[in-house]
N, C-alpha and C positions, 0 to 999 in steps of 0.2 A: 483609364477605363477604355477597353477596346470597344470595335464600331458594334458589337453586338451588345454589349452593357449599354451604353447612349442609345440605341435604339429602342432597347427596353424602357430604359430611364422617358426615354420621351414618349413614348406610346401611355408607359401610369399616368405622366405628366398630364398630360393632352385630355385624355378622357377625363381623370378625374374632375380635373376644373371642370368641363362640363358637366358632371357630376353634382360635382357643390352648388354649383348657380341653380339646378335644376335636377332631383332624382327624378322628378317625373317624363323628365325630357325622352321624348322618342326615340327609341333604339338603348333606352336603359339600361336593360335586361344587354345586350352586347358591346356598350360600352364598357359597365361594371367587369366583363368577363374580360375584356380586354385588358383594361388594368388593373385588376388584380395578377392574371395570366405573365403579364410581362413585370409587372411590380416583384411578383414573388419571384418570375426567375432571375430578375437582376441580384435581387437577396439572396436565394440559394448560391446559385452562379461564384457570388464573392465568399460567400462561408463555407460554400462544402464544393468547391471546386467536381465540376465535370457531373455533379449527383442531380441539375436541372434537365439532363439529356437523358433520350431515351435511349434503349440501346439499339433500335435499328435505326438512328438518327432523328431529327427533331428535337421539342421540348416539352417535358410532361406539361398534363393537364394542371390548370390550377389547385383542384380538388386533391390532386397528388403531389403537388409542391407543399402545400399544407400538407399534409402527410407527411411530407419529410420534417417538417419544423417540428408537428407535433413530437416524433420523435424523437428528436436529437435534442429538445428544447423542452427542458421539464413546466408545464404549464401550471395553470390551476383557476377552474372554474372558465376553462375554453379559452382562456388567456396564455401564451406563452412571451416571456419576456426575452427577448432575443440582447444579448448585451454583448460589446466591444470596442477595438479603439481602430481609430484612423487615423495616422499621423499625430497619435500619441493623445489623442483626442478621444476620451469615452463616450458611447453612444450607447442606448437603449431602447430598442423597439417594442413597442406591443404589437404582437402578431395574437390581434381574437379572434383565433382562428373559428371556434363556434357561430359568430357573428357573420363570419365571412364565407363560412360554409351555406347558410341560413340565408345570405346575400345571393349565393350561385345559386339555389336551389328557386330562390323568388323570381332569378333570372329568365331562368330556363324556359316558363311557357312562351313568353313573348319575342325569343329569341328564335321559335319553334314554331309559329304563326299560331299561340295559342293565347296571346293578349288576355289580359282582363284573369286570367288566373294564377294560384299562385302568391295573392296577395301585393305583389310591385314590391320594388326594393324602396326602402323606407333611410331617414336620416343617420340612424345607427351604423346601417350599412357602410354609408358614406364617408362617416366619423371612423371607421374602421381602415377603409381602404388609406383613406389621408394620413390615418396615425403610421403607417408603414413609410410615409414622407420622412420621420428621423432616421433611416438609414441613410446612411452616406454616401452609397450608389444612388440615390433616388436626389431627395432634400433640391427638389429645385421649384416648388409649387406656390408658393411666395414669388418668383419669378415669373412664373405663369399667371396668376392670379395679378402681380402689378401688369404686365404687356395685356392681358386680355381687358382688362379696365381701360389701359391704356388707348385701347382700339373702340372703344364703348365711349370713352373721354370725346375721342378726338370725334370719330363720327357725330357723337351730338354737339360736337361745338360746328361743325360743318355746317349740321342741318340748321344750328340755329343764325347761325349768319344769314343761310339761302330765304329761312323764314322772315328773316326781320328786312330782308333787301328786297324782298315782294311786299311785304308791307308798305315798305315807306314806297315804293315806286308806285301805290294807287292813293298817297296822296297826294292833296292839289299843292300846286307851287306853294300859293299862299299860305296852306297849312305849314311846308317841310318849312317854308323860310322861317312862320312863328317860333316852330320848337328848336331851330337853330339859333335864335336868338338866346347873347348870352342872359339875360333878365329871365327869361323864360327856365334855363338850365341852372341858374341861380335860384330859385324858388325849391330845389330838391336838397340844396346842401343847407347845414348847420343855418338857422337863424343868428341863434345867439355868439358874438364877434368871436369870444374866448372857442369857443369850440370850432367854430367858423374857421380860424388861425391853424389850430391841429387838424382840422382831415385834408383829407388828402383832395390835392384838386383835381377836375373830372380829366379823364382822359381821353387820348383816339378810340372809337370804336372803328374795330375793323370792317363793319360791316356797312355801313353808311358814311364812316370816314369827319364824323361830327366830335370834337372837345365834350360828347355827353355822355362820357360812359362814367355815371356816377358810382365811387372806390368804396368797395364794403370791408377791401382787406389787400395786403400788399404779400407778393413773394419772401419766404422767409432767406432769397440769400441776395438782398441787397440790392435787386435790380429794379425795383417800383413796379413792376408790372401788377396790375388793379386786377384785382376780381370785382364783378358788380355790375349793375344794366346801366345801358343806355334807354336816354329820355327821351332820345329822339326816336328811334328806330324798335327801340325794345330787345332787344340781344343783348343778350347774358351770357357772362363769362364766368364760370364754375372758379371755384378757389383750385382745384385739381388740374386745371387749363392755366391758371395762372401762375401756378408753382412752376407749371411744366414747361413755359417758355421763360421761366424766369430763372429755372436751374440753366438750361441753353444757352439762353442770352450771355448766365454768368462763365459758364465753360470755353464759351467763345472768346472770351471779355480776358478771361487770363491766358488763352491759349496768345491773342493778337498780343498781351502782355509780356509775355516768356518771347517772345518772334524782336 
């Protein structure tokens, strides 16, 4: 893919996900325009070489990229099924293009300082633009959608540390010492011995540094890291935080291995 395909590829990318999380989200109406705008000229671009440009340079409008699909692309019912292979790999697009016309057109006022008209672009919309993700120039929105969680992940395990590390510092000594005490953090696990034997025992919490972050669930590759709160402090660790130092720890773990 040249630096102009990847550029397109990442501008559908970028907007869309904001998109999915939120059609209502401000700037709607010029996100959607946007990737669509570069989503379809990445797809034209690879199937009909040089037919995205216009001729006294630049790159047609969206509403006209659709136009070429509809074209070239026997549809039915505003749907055109874009189909072929990639390194021998068949692919199938729905380009609905009725849907995505219906999208630019709901765009337009708010993009034009005329908000509130127009009706807003709706979930359809959205299903639309995404469904254009199985093309094989594009297909990276799954990658976008795990990094942007990723950053959602990591920020609220941040904040939930800073929260639970202002907690415990306005209480008194004699409170932090009780809930350090192990009898005290023994009161949260299994009673009963048989069960008692199978879980998992409590862990460091990072945020207060206490054996109380009682385990609700263990990394799926090997490395023990807990999801699960602590007793003392109250920070919780997501199973998604727990996976995700726990694939690292493993990557590390075999790299220092192979060394």
């Amino acid at each position: 893919m040249d630096e102009d395909g990847w550029r397109r590829a990442w501008h559908y990318t970028e907007c869309t996900v904001l998109l999915q999380d939120d059609p209502e989200i401000a700037g709607a109406g010029a996100l959607f325009d946007d990737a669509l705008s570069n989503g379809l000229a990445a797809i034209v671009a690879h199937e009909w070489p040089g037919a995205e440009a216009r001729r006294r340079g630049g790159v047609k409008s969206a509403r006209d990229l659709l136009g070429i699909v509809r074209a070239r692309v026997a549809g039915h019912r505003g749907t055109h099924p874009l189909r072929g292979a990639n390194d021998g790999r068949p692919y199938e697009v729905e380009v609905r293009a009725r849907v995505l016309e219906d999208g630019l057109h709901r765009a337009q006022p708010g993009r034009h300082g005329r908000a509130g008209r127009g009706g807003g672009l709706e979930h359809s919309h959205v299903r639309a633009l995404v469904a254009l993700d199985a093309h094989p120039v594009l297909a990276k929105l799954d990658d976008a959608r795990f990094d942007a969680r990723w950053r959602r992940e990591h920020h609220a395990d941040w904040e939930a540390i800073a929260r639970a590390q202002l907690y415990i510092s306005v209480l008194t000594d004699e409170e932090s010492k009780r809930r350090r005490h192990p009898d005290y953090i023994a009161d949260y696990l299994p009673f009963d011995p048989k069960e008692r034997s199978m879980s998992e025992e409590p862990q460091l919490c990072p945020a207060c540094y206490s054996e109380a972050l009682i385990v609700t669930s263990v990394d799926p590759y090997g490395e023990g890291i807990g999801a699960g709160t602590c007793v003392v402090c109250g920070y919780s660790r997501s199973e998604f935080m727990a996976d995700d130092i726990g694939q690292t720890e493993h990557i590390n773990r075999l790299a220092s291995e192979e060394d």
